[in-house]
Each structure stands twice: as structure tokens, then as C-alpha cells.
N, C-alpha and C positions, 0 to 999 in steps of 0.2 A: 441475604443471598450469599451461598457461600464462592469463595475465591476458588480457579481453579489454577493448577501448576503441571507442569508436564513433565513426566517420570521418562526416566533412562528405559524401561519396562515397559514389553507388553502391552496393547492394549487394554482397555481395564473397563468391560462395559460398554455400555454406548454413550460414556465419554469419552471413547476411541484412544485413549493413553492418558484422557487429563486425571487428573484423581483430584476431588474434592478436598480443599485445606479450611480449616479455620481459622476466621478471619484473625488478624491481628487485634493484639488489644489494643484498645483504643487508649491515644495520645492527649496531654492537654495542645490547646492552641499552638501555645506559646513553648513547648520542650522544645524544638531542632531550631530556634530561631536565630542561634548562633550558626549554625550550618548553611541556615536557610540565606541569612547577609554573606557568607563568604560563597557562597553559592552565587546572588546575585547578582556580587561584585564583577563574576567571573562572567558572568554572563554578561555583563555590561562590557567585556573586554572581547568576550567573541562574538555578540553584534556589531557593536566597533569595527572588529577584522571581516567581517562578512561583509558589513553595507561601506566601507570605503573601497575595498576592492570591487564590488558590484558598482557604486556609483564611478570610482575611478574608472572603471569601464564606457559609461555613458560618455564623462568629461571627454574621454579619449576620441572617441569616436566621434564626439561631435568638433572638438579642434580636427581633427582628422579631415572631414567634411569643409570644414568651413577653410582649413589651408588649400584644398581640392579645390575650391568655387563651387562643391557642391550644394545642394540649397533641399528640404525636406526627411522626409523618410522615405526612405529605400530599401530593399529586400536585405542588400547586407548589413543595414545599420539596424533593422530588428535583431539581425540572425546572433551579433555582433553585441547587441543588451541579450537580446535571450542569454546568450551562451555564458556572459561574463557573471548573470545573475546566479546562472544555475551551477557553473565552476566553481563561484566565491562560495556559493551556501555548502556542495557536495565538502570543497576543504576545511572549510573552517567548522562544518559538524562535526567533521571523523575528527578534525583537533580536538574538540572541546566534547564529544557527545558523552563521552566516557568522565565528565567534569563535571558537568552541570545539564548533560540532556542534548544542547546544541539545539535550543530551540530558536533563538533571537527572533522572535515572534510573537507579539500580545495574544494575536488571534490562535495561532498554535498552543500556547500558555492557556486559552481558554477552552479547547476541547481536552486540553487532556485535564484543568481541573474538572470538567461536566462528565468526563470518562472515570475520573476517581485516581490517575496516575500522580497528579501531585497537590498537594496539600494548599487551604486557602492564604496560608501565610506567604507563603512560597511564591504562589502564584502574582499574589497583589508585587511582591519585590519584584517579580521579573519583569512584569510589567513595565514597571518604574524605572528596572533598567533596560528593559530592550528601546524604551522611548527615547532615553540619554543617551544608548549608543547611536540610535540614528541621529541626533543631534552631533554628537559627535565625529560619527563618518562625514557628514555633509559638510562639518565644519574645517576638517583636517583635507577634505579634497577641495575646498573652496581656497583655504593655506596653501595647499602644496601646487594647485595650478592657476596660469593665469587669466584664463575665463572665465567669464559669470560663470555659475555653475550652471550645468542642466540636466540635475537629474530629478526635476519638480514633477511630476506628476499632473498631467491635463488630460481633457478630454478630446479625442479627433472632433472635426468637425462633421457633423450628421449625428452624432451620437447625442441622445440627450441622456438628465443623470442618472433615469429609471433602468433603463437600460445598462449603464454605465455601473448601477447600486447590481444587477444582476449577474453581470459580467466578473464582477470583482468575488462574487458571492459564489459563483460556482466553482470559480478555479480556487478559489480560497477553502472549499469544503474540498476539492478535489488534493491539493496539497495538505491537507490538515488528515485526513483520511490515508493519505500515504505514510507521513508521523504515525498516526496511531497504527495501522497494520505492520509495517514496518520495523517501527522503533520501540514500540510499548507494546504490542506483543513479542514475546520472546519465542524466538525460532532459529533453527540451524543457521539463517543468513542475518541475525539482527546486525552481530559485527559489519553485515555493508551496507547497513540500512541509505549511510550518509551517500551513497551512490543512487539507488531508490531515488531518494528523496530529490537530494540535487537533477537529476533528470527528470525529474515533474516538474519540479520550478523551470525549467528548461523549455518544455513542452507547453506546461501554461501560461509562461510570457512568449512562445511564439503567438499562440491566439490575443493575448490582448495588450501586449505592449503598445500595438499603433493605437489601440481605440479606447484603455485608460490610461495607458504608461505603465503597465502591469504590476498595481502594488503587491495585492495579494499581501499585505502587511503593514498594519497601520504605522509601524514603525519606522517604515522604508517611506512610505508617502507624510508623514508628520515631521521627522527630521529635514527633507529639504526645506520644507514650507517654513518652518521654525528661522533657517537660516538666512530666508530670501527674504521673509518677512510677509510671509503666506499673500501670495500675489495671485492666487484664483481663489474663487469663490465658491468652489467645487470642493472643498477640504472633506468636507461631512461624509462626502462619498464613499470615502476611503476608510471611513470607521463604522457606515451601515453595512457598506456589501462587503466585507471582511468579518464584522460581527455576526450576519445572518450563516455565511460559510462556517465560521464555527459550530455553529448551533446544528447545522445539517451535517454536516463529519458525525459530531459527537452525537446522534440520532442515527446513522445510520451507522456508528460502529456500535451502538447501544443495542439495534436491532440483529445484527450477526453476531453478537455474544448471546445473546439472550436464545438467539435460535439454535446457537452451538455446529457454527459456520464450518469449522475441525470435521464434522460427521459427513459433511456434503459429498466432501473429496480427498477422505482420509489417505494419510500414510505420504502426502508432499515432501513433508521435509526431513523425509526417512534420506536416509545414507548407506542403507541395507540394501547392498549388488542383490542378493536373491527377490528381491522385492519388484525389481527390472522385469518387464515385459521378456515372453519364451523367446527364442529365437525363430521368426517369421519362418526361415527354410525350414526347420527342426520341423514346427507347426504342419505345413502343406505336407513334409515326409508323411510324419505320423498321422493325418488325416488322410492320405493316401491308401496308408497300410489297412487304417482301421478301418476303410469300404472295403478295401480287398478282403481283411479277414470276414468283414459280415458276408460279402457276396458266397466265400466258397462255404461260410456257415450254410446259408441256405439254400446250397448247391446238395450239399451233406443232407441236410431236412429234406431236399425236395426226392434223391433218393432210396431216402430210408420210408418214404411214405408211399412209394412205390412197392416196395417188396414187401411192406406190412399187407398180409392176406384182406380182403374186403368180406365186413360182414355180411354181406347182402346177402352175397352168394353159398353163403354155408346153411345148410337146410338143420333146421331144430331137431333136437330129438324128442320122441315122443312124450318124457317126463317133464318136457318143457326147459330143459337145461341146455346146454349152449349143445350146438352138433359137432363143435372141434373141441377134444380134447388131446393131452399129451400122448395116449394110446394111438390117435389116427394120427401122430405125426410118420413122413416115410423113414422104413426104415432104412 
């Protein structure tokens, strides 16, 4: 199938601007595999920076609470993980996305290998290190404060973990789907994709932080567990409903490329002022004029059909040719 890319030009067909490329040649396995390790080193350095400042956030809030005499979860201590999650991911991708992607996410790592954006080598490394970084964040904020840590991941109570596997699955295809429209398609706004993106994490741990502790990334729920010394018995959850969210992203971006998504509601990420909607008053003017001009049109027609002579009343002549000719007009 061929790749498509989108030209400075024109549109071109009913690929609405894209124009059909051939595809690259094909690579062995093993060529970028130097690129591929210093790539994932880096990536193990901006997960690291992403899930210490997200769990840092949790730790805070919960010393916070607990100096308070506060006791559960409360509307601002979600508002307060939402936010810290979705602020740490937004900075640390615009840091790194230009590096290495800024994915710090297995399950992200794995729609966009089933999308075709990055290579199976590549992929297994990320892995290996978005897993390290979370071990790492959990262990640097576990160092650097002095409470248990608590940013382990459980289930509220009433939830059980079918629920808990769907929960994780949805908002985990639903942020995996903002990566690939976002960031792996390339369009006028790619440069703020990491904005995008960090305000969906934002939005999907407001719905399920209270009722899984909103991984939405095996990475983020494996590193605390790692460091606590996996103290639920819920772990699995967090690598089925994260793994099924993959699979449904990369399925449903599979489905609006294939249908050629671009043609639905062409000309978005145009930057061409004439491309702007008329000017509304402009609009009602000229719809105004153009009644007026039809009205006194068939003011004019209904005149001129007046003073046209009627045939009824002109009597034949006897060779059977008409009885008005230019001779009986008056003189």
C-alpha cells in the first residue's frame, strides 16, 4: 500500500493534497540498531523525568493530606494527580519528542509499532526502557521523600478487575489515538502535539484515577509495584487493559487512514485567510441585492408580456399565414 505525504500544493485529486510516495526501501533488522540504543537510552531518561515528576505529584499530595488530618480521596486530590500527570507528560514530551518521540509508554510504543511509525527493534528497546524508567522514577521519589511512597496503583472499592481491565483499556486507546493523530500524523499543529496529548492524560485520569489510580501505562503502574514489592494482587490489570487500548487505537487509526479521514473535512489545517468563511454581513448584503435584482427582473418580464400583441386575437389570412405582418404595423 502505498505511503502518502502532503505537498506544499494544491490539492491533487481525491487525495485532497496528499500525493502518493513509494514506499521506502526496505531495511535489514538490525541497520539503525546503533541509533535505535541511543534513542532508547534517551528515552529511559525522559520517562524517568516524566513519571518522577507525575508520582512526585501523588507523594505531595498525599504528605499534604496526611499533615492536614485529611484521610481518603477528595475532589482536589484527583484534580491535583490529574493535573500533575498531565503537566509532567505535556513537559517532558515537548523536551524530548523532537529526540526520541516522547513516548514513555509500552503501550503507546505499541500502537504505533501496529501503525508502522516505528520499527520492531526499536520498539522491544523502548519498552525495556520506558519499564526502567518507571522503576526509576518510583525509586528517586521514594529517595528523595520521606513516606511510603503512594503512587501504587489499586482498585476503589466496588470496582472489580473486569471492569477495572475496561476502564484502563478505553482511556488507554483513547490517549494512544491522540499520539498517533497528533504526533505521527504530520500536520500544521504537530509542533504542539505534546499540549494535545498531555491534556488527554489529563482528562483520562480525571475519570479513572479514583477507580484504578489511572495507569493508562504499564510503565507507570509496574515501576511502583517493582519498588513496593508488588503489594496488590491486581498487577495483571494494568498490562491487559493497557494492552487491549493499544490494539483499539491502532485499529481505529488503521480504519481512518484506509478510509482517507483528510477527504471527510478537507482544507483544516490550511493557513490560507481566503480559505475563511465570507463575511456573514457581506453575505445577507448580497442576498438582499440578489432578491431585489430577481424581483425588478420579473417586474421587466411581467411588462414586456403585457405589451407583446396577443395571438388570439389577430384574425388569419386567407393563404393561412399569420394576419400581422410588418406592412399592418401603424404607421
Amino acid at each position: 500500500m502505498p505511503r502518502f505525504s502532503r505537498r506544499n500544493t494544491p490539492a491533487n485529486g481525491d487525495l485532497n493534497g496528499y500525493a502518493a510516495t513509494s514506499p521506502p526501501p526496505r531495511r535489514g533488522l538490525f541497520d539503525t540498531l546503533s541509533d535505535d540504543l541511543q534513542a532508547a537510552l534517551l528515552e529511559f531518561v525522559g520517562t524517568t523525568v516524566f513519571l518522577m515528576l507525575a508520582f512526585g505529584g501523588v507523594q505531595a499530595t498525599g504528605a499534604e493530606q496526611a499533615s492536614a488530618g485529611a484521610n481518603g480521596v477528595g475532589v482536589s486530590r484527583v484534580m491535583y494527580i490529574s493535573l500533575s500527570f498531565g503537566l509532567s507528560l505535556l513537559i517532558s514530551a515537548w523536551l524530548f519528542f523532537r529526540v526520541t518521540g516522547g513516548l514513555f509508554n509500552p503501550n503507546v510504543s505499541t500502537a504505533l509499532l501496529l501503525a508502522g511509525v516505528i520499527e520492531p527493534v526499536r520498539f522491544v528497546l523502548f519498552c525495556i526502557a520506558q519499564l526502567l524508567g518507571g522503576i526509576a522514577a518510583a525509586a528517586l521519589v521514594l529517595a528523595l521523600t520521606p513516606d511510603a511512597l503512594a503512587s501504587n496503583c489499586t482498585l476503589a472499592p466496588g470496582i472489580n478487575p473486569a471492569q477495572a481491565v475496561w476502564m484502563e483499556a478505553f482511556t488507554t486507546a483513547i490517549l494512544c489515538l491522540a499520539v498517533l493523530m497528533l504526533a505521527a500524523e504530520k500536520h500544521i499543529a504537530t509542533p504542539f502535539a505534546p499540549v494535545g496529548i498531555g491534556l488527554t492524560l489529563f482528562a483520562c485520569e480525571l475519570f479513572s484515577v479514583y477507580y484504578t489510580g489511572g495507569a493508562l501505562n504499564t510503565a507507570r503502574a509496574f515501576g511502583p509495584a517493582v519498588v513496593t514489592g508488588f503489594p496488590s494482587g491486581t498487577q495483571w490489570v494494568y498490562w491487559v487493559g493497557p494492552g487491549i487500548g493499544s490494539l483499539i487505537a491502532a485499529a481505529l487509526y488503521a480504519a481512518l487512514k484506509h478510509y482517507r479521514y483528510w477527504t471527510l473535512n478537507p482544507g483544516q489545517d490550511t493557513i490560507n485567510f481566503h480559505e475563511s468563511p465570507a463575511d456573514p454581513v457581506e453575505n445577507v448584503i448580497s442576498s438582499r441585492r440578489s432578491r431585489s435584482s430577481r424581483r425588478s427582473e420579473d417586474r421587466e418580464r411581467e411588462r414586456n408580456e403585457k405589451r407583446r400583441p396577443d395571438d388570439s386575437t389577430i384574425a388569419p389570412r386567407a393563404d393561412g399565414g399569420s394576419g400581422f405582418t410588418p406592412n399592418d404595423s401603424p404607421v
